[in-house]
N, CA, C and O atoms as a GROMACS GRO file, in nm:
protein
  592
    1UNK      N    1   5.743  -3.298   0.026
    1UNK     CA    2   5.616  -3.279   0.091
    1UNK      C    3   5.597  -3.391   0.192
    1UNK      O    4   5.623  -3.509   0.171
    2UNK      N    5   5.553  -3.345   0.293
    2UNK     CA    6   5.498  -3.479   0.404
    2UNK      C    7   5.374  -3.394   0.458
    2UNK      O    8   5.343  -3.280   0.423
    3UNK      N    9   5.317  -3.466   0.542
    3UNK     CA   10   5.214  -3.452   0.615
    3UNK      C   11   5.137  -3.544   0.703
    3UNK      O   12   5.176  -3.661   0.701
    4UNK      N   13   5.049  -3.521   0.770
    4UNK     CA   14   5.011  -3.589   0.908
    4UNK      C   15   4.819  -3.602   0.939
    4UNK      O   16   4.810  -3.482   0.967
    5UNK      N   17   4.770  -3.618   0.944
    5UNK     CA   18   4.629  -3.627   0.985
    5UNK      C   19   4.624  -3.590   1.127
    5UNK      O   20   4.669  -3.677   1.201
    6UNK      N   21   4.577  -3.477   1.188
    6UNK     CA   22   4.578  -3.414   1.266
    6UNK      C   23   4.464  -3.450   1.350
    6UNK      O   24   4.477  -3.484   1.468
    7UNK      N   25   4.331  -3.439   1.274
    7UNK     CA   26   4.165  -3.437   1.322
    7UNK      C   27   4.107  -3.550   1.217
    7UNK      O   28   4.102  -3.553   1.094
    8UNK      N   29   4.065  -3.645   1.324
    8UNK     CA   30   3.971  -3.740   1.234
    8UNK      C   31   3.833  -3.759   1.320
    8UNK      O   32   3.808  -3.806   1.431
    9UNK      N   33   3.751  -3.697   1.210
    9UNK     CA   34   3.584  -3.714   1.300
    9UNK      C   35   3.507  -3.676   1.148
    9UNK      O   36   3.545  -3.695   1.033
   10UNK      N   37   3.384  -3.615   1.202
   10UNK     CA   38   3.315  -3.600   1.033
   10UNK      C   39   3.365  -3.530   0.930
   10UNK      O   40   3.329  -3.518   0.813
   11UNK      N   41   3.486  -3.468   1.015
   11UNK     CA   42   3.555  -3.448   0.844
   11UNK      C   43   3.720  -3.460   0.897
   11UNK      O   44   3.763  -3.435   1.009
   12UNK      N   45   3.781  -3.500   0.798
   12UNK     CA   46   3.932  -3.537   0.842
   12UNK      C   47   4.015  -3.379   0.774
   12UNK      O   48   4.006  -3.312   0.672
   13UNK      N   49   4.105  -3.377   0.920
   13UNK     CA   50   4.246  -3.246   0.865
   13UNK      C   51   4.365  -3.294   0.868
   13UNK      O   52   4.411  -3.348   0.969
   14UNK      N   53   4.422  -3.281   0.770
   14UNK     CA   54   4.552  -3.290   0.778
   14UNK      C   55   4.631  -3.158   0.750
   14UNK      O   56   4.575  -3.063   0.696
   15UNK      N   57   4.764  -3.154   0.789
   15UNK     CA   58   4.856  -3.078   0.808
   15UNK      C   59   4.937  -3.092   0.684
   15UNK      O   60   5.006  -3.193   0.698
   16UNK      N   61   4.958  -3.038   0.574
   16UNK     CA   62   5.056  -3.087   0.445
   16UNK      C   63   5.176  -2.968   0.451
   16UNK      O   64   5.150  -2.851   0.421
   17UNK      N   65   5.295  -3.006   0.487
   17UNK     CA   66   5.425  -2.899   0.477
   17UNK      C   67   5.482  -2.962   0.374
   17UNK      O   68   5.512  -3.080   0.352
   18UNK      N   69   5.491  -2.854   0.310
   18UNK     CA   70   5.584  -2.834   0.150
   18UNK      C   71   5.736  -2.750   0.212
   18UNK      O   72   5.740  -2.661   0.296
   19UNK      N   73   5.843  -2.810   0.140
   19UNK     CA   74   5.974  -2.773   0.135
   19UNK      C   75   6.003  -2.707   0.047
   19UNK      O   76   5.912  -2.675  -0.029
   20UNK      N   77   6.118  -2.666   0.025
   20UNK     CA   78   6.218  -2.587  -0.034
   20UNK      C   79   6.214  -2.640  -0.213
   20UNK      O   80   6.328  -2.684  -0.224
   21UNK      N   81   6.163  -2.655  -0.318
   21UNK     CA   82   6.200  -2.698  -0.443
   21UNK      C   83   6.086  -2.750  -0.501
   21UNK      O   84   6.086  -2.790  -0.617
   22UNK      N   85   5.962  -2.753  -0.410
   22UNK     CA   86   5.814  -2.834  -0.396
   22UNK      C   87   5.747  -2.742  -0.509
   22UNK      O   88   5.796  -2.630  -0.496
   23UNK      N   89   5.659  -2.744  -0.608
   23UNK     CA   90   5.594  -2.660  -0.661
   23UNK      C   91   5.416  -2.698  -0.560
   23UNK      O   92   5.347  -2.799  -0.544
   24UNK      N   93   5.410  -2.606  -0.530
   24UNK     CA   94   5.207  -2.615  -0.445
   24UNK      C   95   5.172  -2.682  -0.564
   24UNK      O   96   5.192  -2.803  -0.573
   25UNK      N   97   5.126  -2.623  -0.647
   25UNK     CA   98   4.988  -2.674  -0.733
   25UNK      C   99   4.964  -2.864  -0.721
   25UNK      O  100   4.874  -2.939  -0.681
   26UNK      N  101   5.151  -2.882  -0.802
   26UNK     CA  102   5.169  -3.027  -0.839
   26UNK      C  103   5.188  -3.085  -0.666
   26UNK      O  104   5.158  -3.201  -0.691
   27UNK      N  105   5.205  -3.086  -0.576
   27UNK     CA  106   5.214  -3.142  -0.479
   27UNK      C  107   5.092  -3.139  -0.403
   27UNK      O  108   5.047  -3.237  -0.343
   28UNK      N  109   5.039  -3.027  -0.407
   28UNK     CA  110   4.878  -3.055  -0.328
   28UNK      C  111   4.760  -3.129  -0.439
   28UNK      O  112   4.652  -3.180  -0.410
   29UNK      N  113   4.812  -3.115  -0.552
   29UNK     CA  114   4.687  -3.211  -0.626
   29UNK      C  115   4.753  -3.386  -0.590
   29UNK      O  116   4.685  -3.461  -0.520
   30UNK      N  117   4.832  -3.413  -0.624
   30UNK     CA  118   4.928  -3.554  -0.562
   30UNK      C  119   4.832  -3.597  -0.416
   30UNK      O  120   4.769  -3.698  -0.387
   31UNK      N  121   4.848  -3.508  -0.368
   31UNK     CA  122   4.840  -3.504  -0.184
   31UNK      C  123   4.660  -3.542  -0.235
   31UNK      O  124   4.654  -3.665  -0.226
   32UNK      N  125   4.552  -3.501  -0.273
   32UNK     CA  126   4.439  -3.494  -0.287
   32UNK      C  127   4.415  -3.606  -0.405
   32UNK      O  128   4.294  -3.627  -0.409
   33UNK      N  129   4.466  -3.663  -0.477
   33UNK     CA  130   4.441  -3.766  -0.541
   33UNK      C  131   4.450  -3.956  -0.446
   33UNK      O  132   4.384  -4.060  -0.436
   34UNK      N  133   4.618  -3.876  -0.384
   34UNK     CA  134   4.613  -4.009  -0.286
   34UNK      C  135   4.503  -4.012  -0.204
   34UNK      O  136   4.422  -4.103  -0.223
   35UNK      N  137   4.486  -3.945  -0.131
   35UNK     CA  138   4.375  -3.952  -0.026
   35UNK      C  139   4.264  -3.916  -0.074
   35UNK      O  140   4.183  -3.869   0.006
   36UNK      N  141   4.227  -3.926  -0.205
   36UNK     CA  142   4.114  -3.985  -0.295
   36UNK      C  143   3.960  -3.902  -0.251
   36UNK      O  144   3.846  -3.943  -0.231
   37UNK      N  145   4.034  -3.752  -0.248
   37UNK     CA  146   3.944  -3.618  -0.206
   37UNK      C  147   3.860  -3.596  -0.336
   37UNK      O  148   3.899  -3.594  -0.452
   38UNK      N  149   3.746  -3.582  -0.292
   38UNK     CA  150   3.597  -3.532  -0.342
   38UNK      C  151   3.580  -3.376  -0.306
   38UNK      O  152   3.526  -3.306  -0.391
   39UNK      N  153   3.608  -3.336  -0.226
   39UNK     CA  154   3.534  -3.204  -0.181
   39UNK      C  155   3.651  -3.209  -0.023
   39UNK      O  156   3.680  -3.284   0.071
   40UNK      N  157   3.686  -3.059  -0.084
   40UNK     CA  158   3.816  -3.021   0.056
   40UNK      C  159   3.781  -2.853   0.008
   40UNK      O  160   3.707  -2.795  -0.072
   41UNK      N  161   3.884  -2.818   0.108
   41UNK     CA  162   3.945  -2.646   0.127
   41UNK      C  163   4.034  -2.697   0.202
   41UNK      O  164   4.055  -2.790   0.280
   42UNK      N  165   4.099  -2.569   0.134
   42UNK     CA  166   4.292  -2.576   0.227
   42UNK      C  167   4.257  -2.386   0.222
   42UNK      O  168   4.172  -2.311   0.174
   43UNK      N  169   4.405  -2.372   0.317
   43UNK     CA  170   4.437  -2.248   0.353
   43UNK      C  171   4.592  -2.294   0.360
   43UNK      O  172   4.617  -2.411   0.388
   44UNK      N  173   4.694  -2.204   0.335
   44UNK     CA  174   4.822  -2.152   0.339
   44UNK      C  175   4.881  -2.065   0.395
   44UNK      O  176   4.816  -1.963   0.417
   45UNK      N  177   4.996  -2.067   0.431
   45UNK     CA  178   5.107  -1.967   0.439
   45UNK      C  179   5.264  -2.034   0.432
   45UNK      O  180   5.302  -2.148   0.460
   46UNK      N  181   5.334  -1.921   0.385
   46UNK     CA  182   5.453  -1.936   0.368
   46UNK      C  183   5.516  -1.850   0.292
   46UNK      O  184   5.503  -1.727   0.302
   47UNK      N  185   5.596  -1.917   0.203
   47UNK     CA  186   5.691  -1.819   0.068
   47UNK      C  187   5.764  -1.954  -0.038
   47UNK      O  188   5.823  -2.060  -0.020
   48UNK      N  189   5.719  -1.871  -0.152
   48UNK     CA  190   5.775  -1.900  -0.258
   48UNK      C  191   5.890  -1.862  -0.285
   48UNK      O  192   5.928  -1.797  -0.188
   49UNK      N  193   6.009  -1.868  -0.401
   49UNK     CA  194   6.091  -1.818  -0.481
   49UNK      C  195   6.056  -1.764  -0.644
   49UNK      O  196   6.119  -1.696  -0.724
   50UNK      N  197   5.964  -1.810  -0.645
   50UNK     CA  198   5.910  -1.765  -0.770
   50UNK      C  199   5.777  -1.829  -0.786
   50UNK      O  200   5.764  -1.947  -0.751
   51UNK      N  201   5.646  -1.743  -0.850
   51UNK     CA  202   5.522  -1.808  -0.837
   51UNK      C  203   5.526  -1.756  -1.006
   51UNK      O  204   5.625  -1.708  -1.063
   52UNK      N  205   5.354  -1.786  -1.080
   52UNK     CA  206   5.263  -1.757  -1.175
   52UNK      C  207   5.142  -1.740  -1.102
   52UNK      O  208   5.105  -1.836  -1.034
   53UNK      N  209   5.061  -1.617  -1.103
   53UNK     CA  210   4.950  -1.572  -1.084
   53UNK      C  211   4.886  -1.609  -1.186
   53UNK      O  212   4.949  -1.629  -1.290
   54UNK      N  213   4.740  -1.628  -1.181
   54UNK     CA  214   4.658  -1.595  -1.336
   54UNK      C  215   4.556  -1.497  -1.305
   54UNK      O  216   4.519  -1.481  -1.188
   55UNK      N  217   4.499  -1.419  -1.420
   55UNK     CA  218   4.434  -1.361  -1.391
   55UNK      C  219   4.315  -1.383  -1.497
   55UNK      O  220   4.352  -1.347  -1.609
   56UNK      N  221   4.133  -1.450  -1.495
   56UNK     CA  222   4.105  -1.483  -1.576
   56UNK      C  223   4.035  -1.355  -1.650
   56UNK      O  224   3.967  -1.267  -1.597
   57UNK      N  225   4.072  -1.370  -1.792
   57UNK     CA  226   4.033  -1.273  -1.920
   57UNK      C  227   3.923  -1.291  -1.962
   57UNK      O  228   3.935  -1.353  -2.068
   58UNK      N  229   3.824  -1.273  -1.941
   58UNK     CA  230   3.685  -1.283  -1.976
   58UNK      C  231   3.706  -1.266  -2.155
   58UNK      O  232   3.715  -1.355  -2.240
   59UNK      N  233   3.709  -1.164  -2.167
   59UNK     CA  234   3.717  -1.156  -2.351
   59UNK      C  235   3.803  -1.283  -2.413
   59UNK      O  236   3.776  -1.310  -2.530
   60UNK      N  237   3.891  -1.353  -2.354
   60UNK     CA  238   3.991  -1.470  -2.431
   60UNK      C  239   3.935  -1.607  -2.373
   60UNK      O  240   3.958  -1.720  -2.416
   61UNK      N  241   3.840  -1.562  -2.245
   61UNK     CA  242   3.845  -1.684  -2.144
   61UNK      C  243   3.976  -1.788  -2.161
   61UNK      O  244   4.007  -1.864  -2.253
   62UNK      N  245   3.999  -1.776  -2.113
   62UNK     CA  246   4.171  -1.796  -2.041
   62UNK      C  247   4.243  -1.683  -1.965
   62UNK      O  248   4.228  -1.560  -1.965
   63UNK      N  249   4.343  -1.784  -1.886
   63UNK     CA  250   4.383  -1.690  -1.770
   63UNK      C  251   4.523  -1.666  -1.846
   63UNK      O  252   4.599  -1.737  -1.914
   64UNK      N  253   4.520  -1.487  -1.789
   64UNK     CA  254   4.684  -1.388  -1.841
   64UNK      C  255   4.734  -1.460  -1.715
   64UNK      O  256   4.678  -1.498  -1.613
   65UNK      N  257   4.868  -1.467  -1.762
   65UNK     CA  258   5.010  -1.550  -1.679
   65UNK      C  259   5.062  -1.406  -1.648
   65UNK      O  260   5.072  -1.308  -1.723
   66UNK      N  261   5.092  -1.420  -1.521
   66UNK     CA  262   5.204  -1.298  -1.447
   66UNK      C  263   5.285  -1.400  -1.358
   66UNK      O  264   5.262  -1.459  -1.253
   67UNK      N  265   5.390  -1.395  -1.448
   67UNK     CA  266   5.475  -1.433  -1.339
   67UNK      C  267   5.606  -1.366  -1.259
   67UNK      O  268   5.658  -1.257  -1.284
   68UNK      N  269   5.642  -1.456  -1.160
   68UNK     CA  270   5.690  -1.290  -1.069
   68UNK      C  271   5.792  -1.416  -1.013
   68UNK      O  272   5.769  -1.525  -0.961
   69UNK      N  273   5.925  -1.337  -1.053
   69UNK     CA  274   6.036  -1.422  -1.021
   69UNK      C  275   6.159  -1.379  -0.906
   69UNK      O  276   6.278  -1.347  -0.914
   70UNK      N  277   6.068  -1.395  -0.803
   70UNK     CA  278   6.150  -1.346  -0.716
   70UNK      C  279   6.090  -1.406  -0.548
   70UNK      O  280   5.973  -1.445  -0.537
   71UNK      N  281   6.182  -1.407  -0.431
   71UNK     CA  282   6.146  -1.446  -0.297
   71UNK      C  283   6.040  -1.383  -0.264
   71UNK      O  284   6.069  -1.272  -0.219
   72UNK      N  285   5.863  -1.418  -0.267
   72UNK     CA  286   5.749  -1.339  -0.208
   72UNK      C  287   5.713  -1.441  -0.079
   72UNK      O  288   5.726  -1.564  -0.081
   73UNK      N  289   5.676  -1.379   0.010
   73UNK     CA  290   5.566  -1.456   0.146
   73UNK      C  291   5.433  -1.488   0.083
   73UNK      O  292   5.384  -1.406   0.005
   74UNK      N  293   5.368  -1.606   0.111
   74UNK     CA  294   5.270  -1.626   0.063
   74UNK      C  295   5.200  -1.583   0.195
   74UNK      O  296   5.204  -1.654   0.296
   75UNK      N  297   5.134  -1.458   0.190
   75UNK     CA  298   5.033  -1.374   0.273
   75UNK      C  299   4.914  -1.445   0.349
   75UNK      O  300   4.876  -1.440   0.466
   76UNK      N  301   4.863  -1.527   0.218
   76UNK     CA  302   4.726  -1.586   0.208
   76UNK      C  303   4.676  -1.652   0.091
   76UNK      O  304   4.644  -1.602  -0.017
   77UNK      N  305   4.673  -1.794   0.137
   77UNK     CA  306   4.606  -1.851   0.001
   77UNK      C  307   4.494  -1.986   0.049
   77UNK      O  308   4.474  -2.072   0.134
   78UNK      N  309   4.452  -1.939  -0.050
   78UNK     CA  310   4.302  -2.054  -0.016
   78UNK      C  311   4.258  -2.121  -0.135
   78UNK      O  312   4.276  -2.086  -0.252
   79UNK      N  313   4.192  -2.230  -0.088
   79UNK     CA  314   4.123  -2.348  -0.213
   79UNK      C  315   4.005  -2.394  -0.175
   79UNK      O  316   3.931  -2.359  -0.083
   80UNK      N  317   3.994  -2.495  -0.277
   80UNK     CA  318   3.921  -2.613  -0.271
   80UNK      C  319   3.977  -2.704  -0.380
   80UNK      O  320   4.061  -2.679  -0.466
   81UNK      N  321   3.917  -2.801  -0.357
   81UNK     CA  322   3.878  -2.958  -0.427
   81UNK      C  323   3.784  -3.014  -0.431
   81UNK      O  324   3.721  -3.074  -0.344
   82UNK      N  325   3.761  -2.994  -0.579
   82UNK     CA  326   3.637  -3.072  -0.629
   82UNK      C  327   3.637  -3.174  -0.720
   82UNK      O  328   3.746  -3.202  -0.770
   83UNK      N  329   3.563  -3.222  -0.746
   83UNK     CA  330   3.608  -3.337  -0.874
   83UNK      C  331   3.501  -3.262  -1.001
   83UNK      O  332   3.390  -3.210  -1.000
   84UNK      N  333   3.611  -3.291  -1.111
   84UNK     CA  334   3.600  -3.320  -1.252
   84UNK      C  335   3.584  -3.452  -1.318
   84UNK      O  336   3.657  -3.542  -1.357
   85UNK      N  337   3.453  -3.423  -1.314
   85UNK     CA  338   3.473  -3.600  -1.339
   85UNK      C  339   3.526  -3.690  -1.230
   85UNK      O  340   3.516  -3.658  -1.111
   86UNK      N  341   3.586  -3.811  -1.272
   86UNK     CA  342   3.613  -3.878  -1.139
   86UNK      C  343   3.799  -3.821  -1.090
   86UNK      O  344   3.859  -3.884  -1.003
   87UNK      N  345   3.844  -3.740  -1.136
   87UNK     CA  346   3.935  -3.692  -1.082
   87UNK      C  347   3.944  -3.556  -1.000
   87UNK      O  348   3.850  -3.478  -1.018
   88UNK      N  349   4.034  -3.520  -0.920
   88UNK     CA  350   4.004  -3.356  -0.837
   88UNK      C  351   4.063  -3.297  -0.885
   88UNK      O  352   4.173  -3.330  -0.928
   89UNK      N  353   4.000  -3.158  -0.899
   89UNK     CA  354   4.101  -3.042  -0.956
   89UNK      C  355   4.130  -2.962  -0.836
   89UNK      O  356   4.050  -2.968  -0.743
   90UNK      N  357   4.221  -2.898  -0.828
   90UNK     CA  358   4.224  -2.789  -0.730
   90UNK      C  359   4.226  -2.607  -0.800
   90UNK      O  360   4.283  -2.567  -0.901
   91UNK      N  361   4.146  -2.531  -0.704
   91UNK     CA  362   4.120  -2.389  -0.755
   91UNK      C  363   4.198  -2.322  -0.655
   91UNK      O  364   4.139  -2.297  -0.550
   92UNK      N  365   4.333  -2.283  -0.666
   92UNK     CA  366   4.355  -2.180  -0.567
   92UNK      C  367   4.396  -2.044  -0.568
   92UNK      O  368   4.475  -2.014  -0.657
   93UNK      N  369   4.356  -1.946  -0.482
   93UNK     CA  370   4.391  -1.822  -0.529
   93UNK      C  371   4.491  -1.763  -0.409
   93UNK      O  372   4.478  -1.794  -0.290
   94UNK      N  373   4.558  -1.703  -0.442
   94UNK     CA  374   4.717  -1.657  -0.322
   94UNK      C  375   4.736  -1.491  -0.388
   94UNK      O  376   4.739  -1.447  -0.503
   95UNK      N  377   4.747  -1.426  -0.246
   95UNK     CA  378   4.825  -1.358  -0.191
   95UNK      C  379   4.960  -1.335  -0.166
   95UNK      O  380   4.996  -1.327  -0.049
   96UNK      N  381   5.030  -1.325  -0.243
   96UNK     CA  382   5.204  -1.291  -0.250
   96UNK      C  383   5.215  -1.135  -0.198
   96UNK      O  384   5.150  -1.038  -0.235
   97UNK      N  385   5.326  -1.145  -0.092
   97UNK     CA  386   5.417  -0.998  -0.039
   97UNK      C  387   5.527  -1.024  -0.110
   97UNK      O  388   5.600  -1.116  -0.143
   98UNK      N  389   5.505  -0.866  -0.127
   98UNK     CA  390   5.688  -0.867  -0.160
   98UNK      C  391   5.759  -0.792  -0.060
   98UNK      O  392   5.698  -0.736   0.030
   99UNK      N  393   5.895  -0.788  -0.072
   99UNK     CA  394   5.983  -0.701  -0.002
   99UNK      C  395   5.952  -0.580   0.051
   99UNK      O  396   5.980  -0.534   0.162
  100UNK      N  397   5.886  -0.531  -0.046
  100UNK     CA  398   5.886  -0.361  -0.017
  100UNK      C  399   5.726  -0.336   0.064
  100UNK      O  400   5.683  -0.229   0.108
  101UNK      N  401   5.670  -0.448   0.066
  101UNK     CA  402   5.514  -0.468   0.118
  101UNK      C  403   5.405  -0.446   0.048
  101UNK      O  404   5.300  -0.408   0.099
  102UNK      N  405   5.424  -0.474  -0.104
  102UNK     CA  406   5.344  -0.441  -0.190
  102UNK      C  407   5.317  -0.600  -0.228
  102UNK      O  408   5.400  -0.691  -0.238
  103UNK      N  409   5.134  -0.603  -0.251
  103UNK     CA  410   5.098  -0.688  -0.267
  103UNK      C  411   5.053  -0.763  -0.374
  103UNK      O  412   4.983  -0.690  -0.445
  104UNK      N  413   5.062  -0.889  -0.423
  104UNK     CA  414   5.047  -0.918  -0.549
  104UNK      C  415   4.890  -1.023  -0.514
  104UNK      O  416   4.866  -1.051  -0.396
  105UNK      N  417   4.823  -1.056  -0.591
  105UNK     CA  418   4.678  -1.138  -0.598
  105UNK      C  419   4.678  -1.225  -0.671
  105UNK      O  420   4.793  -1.228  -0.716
  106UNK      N  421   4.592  -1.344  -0.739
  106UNK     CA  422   4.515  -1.379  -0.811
  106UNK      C  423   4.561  -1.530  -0.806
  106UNK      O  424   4.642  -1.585  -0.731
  107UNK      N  425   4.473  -1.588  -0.924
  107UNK     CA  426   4.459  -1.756  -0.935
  107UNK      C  427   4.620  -1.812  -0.911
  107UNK      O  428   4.717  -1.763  -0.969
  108UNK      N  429   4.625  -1.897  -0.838
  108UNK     CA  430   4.794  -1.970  -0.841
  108UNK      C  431   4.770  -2.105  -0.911
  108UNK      O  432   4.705  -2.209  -0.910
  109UNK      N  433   4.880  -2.025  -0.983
  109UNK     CA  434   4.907  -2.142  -1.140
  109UNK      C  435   5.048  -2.236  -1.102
  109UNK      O  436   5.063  -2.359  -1.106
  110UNK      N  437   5.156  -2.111  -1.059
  110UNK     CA  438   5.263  -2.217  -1.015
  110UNK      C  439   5.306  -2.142  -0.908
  110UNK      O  440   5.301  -2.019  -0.906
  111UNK      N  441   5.371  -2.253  -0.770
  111UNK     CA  442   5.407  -2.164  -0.640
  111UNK      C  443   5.567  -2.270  -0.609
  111UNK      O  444   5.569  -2.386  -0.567
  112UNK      N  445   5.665  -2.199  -0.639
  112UNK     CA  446   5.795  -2.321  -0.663
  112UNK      C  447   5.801  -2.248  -0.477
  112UNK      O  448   5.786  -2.142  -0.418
  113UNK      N  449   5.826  -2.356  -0.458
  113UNK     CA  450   5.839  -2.326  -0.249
  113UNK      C  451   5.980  -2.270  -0.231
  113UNK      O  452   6.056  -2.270  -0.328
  114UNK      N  453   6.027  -2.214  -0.092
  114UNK     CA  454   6.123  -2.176  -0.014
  114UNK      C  455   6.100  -2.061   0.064
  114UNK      O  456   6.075  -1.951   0.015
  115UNK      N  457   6.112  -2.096   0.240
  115UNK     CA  458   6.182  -2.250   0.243
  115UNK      C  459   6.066  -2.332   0.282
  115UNK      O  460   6.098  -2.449   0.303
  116UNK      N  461   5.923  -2.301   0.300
  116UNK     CA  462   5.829  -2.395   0.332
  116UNK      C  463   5.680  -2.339   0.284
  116UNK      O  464   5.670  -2.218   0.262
  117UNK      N  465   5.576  -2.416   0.270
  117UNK     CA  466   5.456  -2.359   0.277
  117UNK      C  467   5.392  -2.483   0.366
  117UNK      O  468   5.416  -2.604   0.362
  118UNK      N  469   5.300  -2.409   0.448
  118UNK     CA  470   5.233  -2.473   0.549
  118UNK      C  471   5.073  -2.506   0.535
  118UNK      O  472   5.021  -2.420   0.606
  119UNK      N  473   4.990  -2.570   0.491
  119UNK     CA  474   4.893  -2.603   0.415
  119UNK      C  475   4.803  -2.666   0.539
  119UNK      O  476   4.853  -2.764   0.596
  120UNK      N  477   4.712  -2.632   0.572
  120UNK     CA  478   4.558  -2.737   0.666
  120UNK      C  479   4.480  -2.756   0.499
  120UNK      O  480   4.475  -2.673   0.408
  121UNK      N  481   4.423  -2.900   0.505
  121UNK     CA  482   4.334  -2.931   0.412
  121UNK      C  483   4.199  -3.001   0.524
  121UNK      O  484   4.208  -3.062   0.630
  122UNK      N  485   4.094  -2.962   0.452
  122UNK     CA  486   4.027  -3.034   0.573
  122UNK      C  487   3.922  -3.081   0.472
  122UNK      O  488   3.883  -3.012   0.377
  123UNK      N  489   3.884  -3.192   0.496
  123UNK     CA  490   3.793  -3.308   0.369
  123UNK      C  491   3.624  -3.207   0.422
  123UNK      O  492   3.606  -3.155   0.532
  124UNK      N  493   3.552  -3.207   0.339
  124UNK     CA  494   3.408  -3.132   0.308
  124UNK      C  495   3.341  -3.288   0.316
  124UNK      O  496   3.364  -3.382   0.240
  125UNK      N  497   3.251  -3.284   0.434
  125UNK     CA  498   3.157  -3.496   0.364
  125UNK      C  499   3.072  -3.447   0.277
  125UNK      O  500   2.967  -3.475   0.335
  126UNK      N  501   3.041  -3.393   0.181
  126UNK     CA  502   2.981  -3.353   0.016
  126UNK      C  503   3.070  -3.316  -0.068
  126UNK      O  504   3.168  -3.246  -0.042
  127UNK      N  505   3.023  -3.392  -0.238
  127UNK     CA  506   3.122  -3.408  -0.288
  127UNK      C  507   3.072  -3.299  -0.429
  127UNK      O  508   2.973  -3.292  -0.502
  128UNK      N  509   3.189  -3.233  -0.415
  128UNK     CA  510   3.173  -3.141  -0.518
  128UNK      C  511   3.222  -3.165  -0.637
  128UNK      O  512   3.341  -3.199  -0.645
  129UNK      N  513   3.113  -3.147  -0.795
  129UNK     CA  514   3.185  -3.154  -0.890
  129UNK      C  515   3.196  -3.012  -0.968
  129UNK      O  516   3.136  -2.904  -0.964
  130UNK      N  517   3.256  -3.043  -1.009
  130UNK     CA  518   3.303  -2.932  -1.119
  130UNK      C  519   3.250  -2.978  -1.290
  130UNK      O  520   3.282  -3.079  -1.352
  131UNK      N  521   3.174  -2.883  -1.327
  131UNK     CA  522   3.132  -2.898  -1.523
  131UNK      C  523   3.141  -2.779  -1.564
  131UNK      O  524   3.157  -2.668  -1.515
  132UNK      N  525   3.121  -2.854  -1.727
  132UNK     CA  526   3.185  -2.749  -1.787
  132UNK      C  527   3.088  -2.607  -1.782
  132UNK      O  528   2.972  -2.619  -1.744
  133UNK      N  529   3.137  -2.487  -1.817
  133UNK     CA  530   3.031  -2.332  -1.789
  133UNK      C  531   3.037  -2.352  -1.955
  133UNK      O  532   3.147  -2.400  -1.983
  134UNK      N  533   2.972  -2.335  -2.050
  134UNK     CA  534   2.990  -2.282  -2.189
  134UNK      C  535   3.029  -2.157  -2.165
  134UNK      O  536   3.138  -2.118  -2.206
  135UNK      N  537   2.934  -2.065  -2.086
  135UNK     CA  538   2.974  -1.947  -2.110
  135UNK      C  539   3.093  -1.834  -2.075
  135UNK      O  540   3.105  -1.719  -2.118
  136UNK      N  541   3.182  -1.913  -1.977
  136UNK     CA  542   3.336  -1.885  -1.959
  136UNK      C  543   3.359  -1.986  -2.020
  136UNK      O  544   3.344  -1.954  -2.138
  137UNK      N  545   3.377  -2.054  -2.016
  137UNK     CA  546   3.480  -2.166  -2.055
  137UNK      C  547   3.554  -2.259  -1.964
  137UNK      O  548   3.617  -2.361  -1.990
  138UNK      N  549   3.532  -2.203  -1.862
  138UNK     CA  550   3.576  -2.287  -1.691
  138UNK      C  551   3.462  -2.398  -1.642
  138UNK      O  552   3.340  -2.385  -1.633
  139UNK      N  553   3.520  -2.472  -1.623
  139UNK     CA  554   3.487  -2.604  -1.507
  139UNK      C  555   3.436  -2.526  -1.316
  139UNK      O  556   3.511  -2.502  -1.221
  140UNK      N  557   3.303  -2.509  -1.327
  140UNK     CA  558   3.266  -2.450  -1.226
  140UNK      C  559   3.198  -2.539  -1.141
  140UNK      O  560   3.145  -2.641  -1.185
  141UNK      N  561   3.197  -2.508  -1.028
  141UNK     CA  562   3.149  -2.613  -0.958
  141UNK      C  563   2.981  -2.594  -0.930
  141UNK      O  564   2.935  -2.485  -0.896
  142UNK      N  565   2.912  -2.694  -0.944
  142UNK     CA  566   2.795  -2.716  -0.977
  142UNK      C  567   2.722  -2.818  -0.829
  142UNK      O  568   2.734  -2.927  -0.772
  143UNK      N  569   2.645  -2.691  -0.823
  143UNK     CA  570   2.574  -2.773  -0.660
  143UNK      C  571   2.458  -2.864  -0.738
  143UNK      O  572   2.426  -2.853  -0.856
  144UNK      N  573   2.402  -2.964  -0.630
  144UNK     CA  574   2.263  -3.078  -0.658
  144UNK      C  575   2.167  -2.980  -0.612
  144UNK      O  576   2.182  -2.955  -0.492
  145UNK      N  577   2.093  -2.928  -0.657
  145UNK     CA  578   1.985  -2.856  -0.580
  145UNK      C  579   1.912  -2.952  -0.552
  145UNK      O  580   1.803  -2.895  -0.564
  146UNK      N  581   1.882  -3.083  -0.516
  146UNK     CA  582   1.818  -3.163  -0.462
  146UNK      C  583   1.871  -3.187  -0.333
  146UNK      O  584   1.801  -3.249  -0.252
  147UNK      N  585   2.022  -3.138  -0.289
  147UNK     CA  586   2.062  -3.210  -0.162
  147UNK      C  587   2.050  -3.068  -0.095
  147UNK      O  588   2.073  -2.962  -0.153
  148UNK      N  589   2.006  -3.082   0.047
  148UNK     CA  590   1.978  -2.998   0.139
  148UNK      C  591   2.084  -2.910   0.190
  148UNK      O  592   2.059  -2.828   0.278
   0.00000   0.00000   0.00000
């Protein structure tokens, strides 16, 4: 993984390209810990060799694992970063093609790269946290209704 700071003004972008062997999840949370992110969105494209979708199960609350082991284009994928506590989590959900042009969806759990994914992150100046929901069971992100 490398990357570059592209736009610096009230909110900073950088450019993050992932290689060939990179898993997304573990390299863009890395990438968002160093640069000590509160509140971001990213957008993607590229292709994997093999990903894990999740899909969350309301009746188990937890997410069903689909995983799909094979060369897909990552179509479209999008995030954020928020903090949990004083650390960031990232939420992202992707769009996988396959070969035949049939499309796959949902939460990305694991995205092993090849030969690149191309990532804009751009810093949010409000800082989002994430707590716990009792009633899923997910870490949702929770606005101040005091801030404007």
């Amino acid at each position: 993984m490398h990357y570059q700071l592209i736009h610096q003004g009230g909110n900073k972008t950088w450019a993050v390209v992932l290689e060939t062997g990179d898993e997304a999840h573990a390299c863009l949370l890395a990438f968002a810990r160093e640069q000590h992110l509160s509140a971001a969105h990213l957008t993607a494209i590229g292709a994997f060799e093999r990903a894990v979708l999740g899909y969350f199960d309301w009746d188990i609350r937890d997410y069903r694992r689909n995983p799909f082991d094979e060369q897909v284009e990552v179509v479209s994928l999008i995030g954020d970063v928020a903090l949990k506590g004083a650390e960031p989590v990232l939420h992202m959900h992707a769009v996988l093609g396959r070969s035949d042009g049939h499309a796959l969806g949902g939460h990305l759990l694991e995205g092993h790269v090849r030969p690149t994914l191309e990532v804009i992150v751009t810093e949010s100046p409000a800082h989002l946290r994430r707590l716990h929901d009792p009633q899923s069971g997910l870490a949702l992100i929770h606005l101040d209704k005091e801030l404007p």
